[in-house]
Every structure is written in C-alpha cells, then in structure tokens.
C-alpha positions as a Markdown table, in Angstrom:
| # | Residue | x | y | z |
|---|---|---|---|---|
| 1 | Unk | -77.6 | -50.4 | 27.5 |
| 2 | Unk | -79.4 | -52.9 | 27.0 |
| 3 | Unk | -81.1 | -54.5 | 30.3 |
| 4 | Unk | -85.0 | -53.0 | 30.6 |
| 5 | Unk | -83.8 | -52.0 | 34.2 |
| 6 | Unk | -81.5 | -49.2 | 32.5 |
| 7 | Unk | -83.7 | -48.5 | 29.9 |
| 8 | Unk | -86.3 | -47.6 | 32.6 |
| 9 | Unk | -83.7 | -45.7 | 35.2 |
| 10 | Unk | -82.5 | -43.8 | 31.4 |
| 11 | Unk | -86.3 | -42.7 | 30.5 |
| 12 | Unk | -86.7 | -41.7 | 34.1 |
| 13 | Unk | -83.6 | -39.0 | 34.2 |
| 14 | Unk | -84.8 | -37.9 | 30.8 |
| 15 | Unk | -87.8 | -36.9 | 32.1 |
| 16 | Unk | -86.8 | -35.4 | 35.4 |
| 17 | Unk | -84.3 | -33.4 | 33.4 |
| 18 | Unk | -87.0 | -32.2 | 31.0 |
| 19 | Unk | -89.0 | -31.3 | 34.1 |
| 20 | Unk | -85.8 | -28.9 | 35.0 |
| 21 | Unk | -85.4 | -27.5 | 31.2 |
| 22 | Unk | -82.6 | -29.7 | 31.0 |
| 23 | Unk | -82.0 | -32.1 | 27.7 |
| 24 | Unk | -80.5 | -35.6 | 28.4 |
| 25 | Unk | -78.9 | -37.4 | 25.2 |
| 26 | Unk | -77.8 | -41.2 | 25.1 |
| 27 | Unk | -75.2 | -42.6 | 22.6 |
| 28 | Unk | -73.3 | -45.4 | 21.9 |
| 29 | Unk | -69.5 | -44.0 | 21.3 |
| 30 | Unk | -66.2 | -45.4 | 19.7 |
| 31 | Unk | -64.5 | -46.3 | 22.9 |
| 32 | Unk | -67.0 | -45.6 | 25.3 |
| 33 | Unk | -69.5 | -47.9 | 25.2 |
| 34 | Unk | -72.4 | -45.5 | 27.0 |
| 35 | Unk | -72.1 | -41.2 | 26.7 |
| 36 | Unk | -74.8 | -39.4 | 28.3 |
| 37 | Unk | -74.8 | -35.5 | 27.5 |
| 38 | Unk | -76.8 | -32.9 | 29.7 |
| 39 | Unk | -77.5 | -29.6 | 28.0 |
| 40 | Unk | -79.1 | -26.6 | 29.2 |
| 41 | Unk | -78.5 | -23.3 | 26.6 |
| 42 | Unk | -75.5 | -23.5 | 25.3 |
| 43 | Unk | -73.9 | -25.6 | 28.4 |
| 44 | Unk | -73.2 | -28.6 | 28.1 |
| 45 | Unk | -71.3 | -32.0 | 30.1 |
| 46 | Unk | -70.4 | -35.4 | 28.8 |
| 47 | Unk | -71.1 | -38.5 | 31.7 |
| 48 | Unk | -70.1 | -42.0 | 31.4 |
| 49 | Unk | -72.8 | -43.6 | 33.0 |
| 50 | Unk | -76.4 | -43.0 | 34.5 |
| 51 | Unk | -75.1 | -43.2 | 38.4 |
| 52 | Unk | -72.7 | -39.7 | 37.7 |
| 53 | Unk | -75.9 | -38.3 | 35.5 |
| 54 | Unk | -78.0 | -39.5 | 38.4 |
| 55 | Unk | -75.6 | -37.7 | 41.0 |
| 56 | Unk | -75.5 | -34.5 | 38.8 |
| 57 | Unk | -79.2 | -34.0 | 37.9 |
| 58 | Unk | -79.9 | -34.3 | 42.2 |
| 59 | Unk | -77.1 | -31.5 | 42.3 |
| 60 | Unk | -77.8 | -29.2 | 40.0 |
| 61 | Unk | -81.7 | -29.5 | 40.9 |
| 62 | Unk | -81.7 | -30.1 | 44.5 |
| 63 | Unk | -83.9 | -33.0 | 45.2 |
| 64 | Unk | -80.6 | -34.9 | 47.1 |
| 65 | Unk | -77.9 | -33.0 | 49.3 |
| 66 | Unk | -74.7 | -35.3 | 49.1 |
C-alpha cells in the first residue's frame, strides 16, 4: 500500500472500527502482498484487501445494507 489514497481509506476503517471496539491490523505477508485482520475479543478474520474490510466493517456495524 503505498498510494496516499489507500493510506487515507486504511486510517479511515481503522478508526471507524475503533469507534465499534473493533481492532484493524495491516501487514505486508509472504505471498500476499496486503492482510488486513479485524479482531474483536478473541474473534478474529483475515481480508485481502480494504474493499472486503470495507464491506465487512458496514456489515457487522450497520451503517450499509447490501
């Protein structure tokens, strides 16, 4: 990740997951070059990139109804 446009969109879902008690991570894998993990207690899920974290966080929160 290294445009400032998904730097920005990154900083945003980490806050609005703070905001639901929810901790994003980024890092950089082995053969995935992006993996985003979600935690809340002792639950956790692994994302690929910031459109399905996007896409969960509205789910799980309720702000978007797919």
């Amino acid at each position: 990740m290294t445009t400032a446009v998904d730097q920005k969109r990154l900083a945003t879902l980490t806050a609005t997951a703070a905001l639901a008690g929810i901790i994003l991570h980024h890092t950089e894998g082995d053969f995935v070059p992006n993996i985003f993990i979600v935690s809340r207690w002792a639950l956790t899920r692994e994302f690929t990139d910031l459109d399905a974290v996007e896409a969960w966080l509205d789910l799980v929160t309720g702000k978007k109804v797919a």
